[in-house]
N, C-alpha and C positions, 0 to 999 in steps of 0.2 A: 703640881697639884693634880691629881687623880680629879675627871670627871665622875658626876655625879648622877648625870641624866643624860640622855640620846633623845634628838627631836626630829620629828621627821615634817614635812609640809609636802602635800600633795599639788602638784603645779600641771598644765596641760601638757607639756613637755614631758613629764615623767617625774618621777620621783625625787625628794631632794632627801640629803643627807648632809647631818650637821653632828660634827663630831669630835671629839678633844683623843689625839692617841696619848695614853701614860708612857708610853715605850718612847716618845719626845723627850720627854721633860726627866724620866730614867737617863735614859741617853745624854743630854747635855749636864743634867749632875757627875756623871760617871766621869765626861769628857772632862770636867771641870776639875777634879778632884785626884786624878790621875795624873804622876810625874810627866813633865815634858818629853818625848819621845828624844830630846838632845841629850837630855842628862841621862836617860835610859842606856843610850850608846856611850856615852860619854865624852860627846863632843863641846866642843863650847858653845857658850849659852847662844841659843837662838834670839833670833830680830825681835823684839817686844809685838812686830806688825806682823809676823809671818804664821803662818798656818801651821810650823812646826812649833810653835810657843805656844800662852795661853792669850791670843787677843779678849778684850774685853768681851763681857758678855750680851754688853745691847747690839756687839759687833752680828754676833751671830740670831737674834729677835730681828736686826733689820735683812740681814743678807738671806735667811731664811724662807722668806716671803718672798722673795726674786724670784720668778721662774729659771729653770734650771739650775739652782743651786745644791740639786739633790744630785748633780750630777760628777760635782767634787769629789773626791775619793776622802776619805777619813768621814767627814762630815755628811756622809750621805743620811745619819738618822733625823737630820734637823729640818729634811724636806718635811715642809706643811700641809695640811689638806683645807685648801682654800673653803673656809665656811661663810666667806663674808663676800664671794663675788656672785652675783646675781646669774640665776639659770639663762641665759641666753634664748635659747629657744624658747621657752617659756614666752619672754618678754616681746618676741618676735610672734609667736602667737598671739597676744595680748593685742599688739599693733593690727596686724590680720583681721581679727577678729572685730572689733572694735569699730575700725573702719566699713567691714564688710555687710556687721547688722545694722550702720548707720545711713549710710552713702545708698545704694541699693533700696531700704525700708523707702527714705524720702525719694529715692525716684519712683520705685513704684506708684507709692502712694499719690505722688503727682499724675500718675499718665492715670491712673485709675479714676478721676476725673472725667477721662475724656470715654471713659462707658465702656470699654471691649478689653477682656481679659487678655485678647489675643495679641492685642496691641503691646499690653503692657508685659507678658511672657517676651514677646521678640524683640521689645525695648529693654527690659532688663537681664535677660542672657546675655544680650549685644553687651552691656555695661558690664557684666559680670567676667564676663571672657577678658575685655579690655581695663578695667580696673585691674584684676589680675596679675596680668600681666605687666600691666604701668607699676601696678607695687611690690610683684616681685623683683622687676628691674629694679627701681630705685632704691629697694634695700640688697640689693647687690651694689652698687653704684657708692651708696652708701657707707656700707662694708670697706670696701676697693679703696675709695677715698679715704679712710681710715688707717688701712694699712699703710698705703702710700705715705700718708702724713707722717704716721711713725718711723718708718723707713728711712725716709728722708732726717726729721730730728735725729735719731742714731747715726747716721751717716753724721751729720755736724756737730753730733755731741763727743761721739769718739775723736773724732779729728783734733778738738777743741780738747779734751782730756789729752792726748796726743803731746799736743805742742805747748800745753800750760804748765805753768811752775808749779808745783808743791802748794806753796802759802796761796794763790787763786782757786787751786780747789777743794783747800781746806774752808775756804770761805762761803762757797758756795753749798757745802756740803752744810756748815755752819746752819746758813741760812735756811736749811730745810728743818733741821733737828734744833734750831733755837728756840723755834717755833713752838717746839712739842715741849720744854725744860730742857733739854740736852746742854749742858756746858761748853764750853769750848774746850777744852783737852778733850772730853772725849770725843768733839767732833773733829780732831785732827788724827787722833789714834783711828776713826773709823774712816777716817777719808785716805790715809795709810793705806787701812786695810783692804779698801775695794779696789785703791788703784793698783799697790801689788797684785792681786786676785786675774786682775785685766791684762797688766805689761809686764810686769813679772818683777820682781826685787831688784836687780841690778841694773834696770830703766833708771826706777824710781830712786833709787841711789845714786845715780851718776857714775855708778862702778863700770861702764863698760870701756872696756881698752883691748888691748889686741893678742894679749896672754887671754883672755876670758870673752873674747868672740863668738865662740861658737855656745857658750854656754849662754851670752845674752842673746843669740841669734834662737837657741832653744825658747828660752823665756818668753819668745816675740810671738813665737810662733804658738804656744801655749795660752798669751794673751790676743790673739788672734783669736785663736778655737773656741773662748769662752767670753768671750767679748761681748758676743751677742745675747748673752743667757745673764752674765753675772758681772760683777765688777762695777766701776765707779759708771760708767755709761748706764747700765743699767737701774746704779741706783737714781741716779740723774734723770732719768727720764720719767720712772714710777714713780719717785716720790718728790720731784720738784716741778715737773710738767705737768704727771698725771698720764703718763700717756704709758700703754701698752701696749703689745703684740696683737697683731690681729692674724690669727691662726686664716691659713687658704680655703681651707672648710666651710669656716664661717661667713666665705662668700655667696658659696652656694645655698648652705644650710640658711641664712637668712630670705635670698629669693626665695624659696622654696619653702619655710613656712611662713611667711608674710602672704602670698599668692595663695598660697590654697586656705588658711587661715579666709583670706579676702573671698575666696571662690565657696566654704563651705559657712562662713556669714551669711553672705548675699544670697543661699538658696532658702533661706529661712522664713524671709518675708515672701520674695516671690512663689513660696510651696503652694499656696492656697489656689493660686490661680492660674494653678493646671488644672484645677478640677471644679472652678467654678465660673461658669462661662460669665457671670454678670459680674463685671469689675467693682461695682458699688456693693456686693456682699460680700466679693474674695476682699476687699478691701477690710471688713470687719472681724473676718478669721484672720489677716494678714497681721492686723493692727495686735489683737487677743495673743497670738503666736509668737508676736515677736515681743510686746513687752514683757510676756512670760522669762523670754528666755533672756532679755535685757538687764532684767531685774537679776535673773539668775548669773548673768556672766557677768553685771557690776560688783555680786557679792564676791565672785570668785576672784575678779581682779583687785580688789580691794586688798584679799588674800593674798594674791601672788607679789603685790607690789608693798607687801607689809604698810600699807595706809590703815586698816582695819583696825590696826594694835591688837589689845587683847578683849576691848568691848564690843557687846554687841552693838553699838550704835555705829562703828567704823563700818560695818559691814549693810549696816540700814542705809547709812547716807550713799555708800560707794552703787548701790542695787539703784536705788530711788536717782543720784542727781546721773546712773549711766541711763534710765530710762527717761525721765527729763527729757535728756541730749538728743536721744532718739525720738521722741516723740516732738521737740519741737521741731527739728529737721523736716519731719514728716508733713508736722503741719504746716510750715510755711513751703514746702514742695507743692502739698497741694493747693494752699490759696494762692499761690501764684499761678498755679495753670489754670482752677478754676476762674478767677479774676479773666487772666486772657482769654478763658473762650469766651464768657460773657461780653467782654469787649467785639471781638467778632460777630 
């Protein structure tokens, strides 16, 4: 089916793009319809499982979506363009930000209390610098642990794909797609499909012997190579654990805008009171400044986190309950210190 419309949504990250290609869904009709490359040559019939025949067609809807599956030869038109995984940085912004006009607002607004703007500049730089950096680490930390997790799962899922029979991971495969309607023949023909894809056909056969050695020792080596991108591990892991790749990037790219996200928050409340030496009036520009922009970055996240839908009232509540959050912060920051000094 030929898309109908292109939508675009503007995030702090940058631009997003959401998009259907026709040249997909061309491409796997053609695949579809086209004699098997075996009878072409005229050799006899291919494996019903094997990439030279026609496997099923939800074979190639689920194997699709796998990261590096575009990287198959024949089948490279069926690489997808992910429209359903969330902008990352984006979302790492969000957390940044978030944190930076809330955390910061309420400390200020507490030291402003205690009467001297100068105080609360060198108390809230000091916070500023060191939240920072406490939430760039931790979304690296974050990140790190992530990958690691995944790592490790891959590591025990191929092992486990490895050394299991047929009918076990036809079962499990089962169990992911029973879920959705999927039958059971086709959840055996697709768990075929991926394990060939990984070990290669004369694993999964039980064909290796010592005339055809070197041609399963190719295979190994083949499912080796793609192990990590495609095959029954992969589908194993996306779509019965949920768990994905965590690109080395995305280690750094998250410290780094979580921290400065946090650093270019927190100047927003503290701005006023560089220029206004009596804490108790930069306190009232402080306050004005930042639910302005509260309001304004609850609508926006509303937006980035599609909570907003398509009414305007998503975008009312998202502005309204992120300045709430901020402002109660604020003001139990300050009746607590206020209370303390009085007590002294």
């Amino acid at each position: 089916m030929v898309p109908t419309r292109r939508q675009s949504q503007l995030s702090l990250g940058g631009l997003w793009q959401r998009f259907l290609l026709p040249a997909c869904q061309l491409s796997l009709l053609a695949y579809q319809i086209r004699p098997s490359p075996c009878e072409e040559r005229g050799d006899k019939p291919c494996s019903r499982y094997s990439y030279d025949g026609h496997p099923p067609q939800l074979v190639f809807y689920i194997l699709r979506s796998i990261p590096g599956f575009r990287a198959v030869p024949r089948i490279s038109a069926f690489s997808p363009v992910s429209s359903h995984v969330p902008y990352a940085d984006g979302f790492y912004s969000v957390i940044g930000l978030s944190d930076g006009l809330t955390v910061p607002f309420a400390l200020t607004a507490g030291l402003s209390s205690l009467g001297t703007s100068r105080l609360v500049v060198l108390g809230g730089v000091a916070e500023l610098i060191a939240g920072a950096i406490s939430m760039g680490i931790g979304g690296f930390l974050a990140s790190q642990a992530e990958r690691d997790h995944y790592r490790f799962q891959r590591r025990q899922t191929a092992a486990r794909v490895l050394r299991s029979c047929d009918g076990e991971m036809e079962r499990e495969v089962h169990e992911v797609l029973g879920a959705v309607g999927v039958d059971q023949k086709v959840s055996r023909e697709v768990a075929h499909c991926l394990r060939e894809v990984e070990i290669g056909e004369d694993i999964v056969h039980g064909q290796i012997g010592s005339s055809s050695s070197s041609t399963a020792a190719s295979d190994e080596e083949a499912g080796l190579r793609w192990s990590g991108d495609v095959g029954l591990t992969a589908f194993l892991l996306k779509f019965g654990e949920g768990l994905e790749e965590v690109p080395t990037k995305r280690l750094y790219l998250s410290a780094l805008t979580i921290g400065m996200g946090y650093l270019v928050g927190g100047f927003i409340p503290l701005f006023p009171y560089f220029f206004i030496p009596r804490a108790h009036i930069a306190l009232i520009y402080s306050c004005v400044l930042t639910g302005i922009v509260l309001l304004i970055f609850g609508a926006v996240k509303a937006r980035i986190t599609g909570a907003a839908g398509t009414s305007a009232g998503g975008y009312i509540w998202g502005a309204v309950s992120t300045l709430l959050v901020g402002g109660a912060a604020a003001a139990a920051a300050y009746g607590i210190v206020a209370l303390m000094e009085t007590d002294d």
